[in-house]
C-alpha positions as CSV (number, residue, x, y, z in Angstrom):
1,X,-22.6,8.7,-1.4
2,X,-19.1,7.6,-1.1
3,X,-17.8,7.4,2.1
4,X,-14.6,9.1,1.0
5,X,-16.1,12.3,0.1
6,X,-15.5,15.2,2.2
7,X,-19.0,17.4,2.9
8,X,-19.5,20.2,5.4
9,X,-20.4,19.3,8.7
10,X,-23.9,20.9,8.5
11,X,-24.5,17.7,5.8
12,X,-24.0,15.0,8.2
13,X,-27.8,13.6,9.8
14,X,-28.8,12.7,13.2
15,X,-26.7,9.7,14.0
16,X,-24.0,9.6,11.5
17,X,-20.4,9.6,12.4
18,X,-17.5,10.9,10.4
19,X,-13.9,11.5,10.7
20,X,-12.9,15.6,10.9
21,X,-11.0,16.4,7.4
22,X,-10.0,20.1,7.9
23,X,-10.9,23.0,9.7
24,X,-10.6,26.2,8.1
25,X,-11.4,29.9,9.8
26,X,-10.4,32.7,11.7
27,X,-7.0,31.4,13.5
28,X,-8.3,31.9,17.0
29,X,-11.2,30.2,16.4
30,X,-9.7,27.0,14.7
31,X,-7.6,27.0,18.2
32,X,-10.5,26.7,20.2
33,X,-12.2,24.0,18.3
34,X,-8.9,22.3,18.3
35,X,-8.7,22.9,22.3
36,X,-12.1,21.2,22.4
37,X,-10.8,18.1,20.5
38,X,-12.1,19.4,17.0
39,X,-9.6,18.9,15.2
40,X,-8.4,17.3,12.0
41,X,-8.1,13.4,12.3
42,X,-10.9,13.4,15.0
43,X,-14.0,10.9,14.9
44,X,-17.3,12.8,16.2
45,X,-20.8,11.6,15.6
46,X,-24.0,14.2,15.0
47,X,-26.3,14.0,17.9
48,X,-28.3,16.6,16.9
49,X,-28.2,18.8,12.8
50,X,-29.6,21.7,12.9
51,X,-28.5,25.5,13.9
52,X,-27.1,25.0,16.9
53,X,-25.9,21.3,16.1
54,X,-24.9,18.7,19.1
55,X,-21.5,17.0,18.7
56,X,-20.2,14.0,20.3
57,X,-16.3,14.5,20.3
58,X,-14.9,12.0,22.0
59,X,-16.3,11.9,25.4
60,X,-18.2,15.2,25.6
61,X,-20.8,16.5,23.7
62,X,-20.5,20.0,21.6
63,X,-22.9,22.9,20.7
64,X,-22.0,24.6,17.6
65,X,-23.9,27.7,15.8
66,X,-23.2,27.9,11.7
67,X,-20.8,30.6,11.7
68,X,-20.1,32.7,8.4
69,X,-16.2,32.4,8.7
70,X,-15.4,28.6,9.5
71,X,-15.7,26.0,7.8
72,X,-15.8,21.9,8.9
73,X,-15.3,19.7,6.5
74,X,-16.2,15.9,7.3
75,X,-15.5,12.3,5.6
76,X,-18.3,10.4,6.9
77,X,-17.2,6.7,8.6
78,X,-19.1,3.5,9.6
79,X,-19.6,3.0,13.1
């Protein structure tokens, strides 16, 4: 895989870091990913894939649930 192809969040593996890309959704929602540092240009690495997924966004960690109506796309990085 190239490293500068965008994939949805849910792709990334246990371990992997990446760099955010665009986050598309309901307005309010978008905000409040942006409010907890998820937001385009950000690094985060996947702690945990699945449904609920565990984030590491800068220095805290992040639970997120697939939701139907927003979409995280991702360009996977090197450490």
């Amino acid at each position: 895989m190239s490293v500068d192809a965008l994939l949805p969040l849910e792709l990334l593996q246990t371990g992997e870091w990446a760099e955010v890309a665009e986050v598309c959704g309901e307005p309010t929602w978008v905000c409040r990913l942006a409010e907890f540092g998820l937001r385009p240009g950000c690094r985060l690495q996947m702690l945990q894939n699945g449904c609920p997924c565990l984030l590491r966004v800068g220095g805290c960690r992040l639970s997120l649930r697939g939701e139907d109506d927003t979409s995280i796309l991702v360009r996977p990085v090197a450490e």
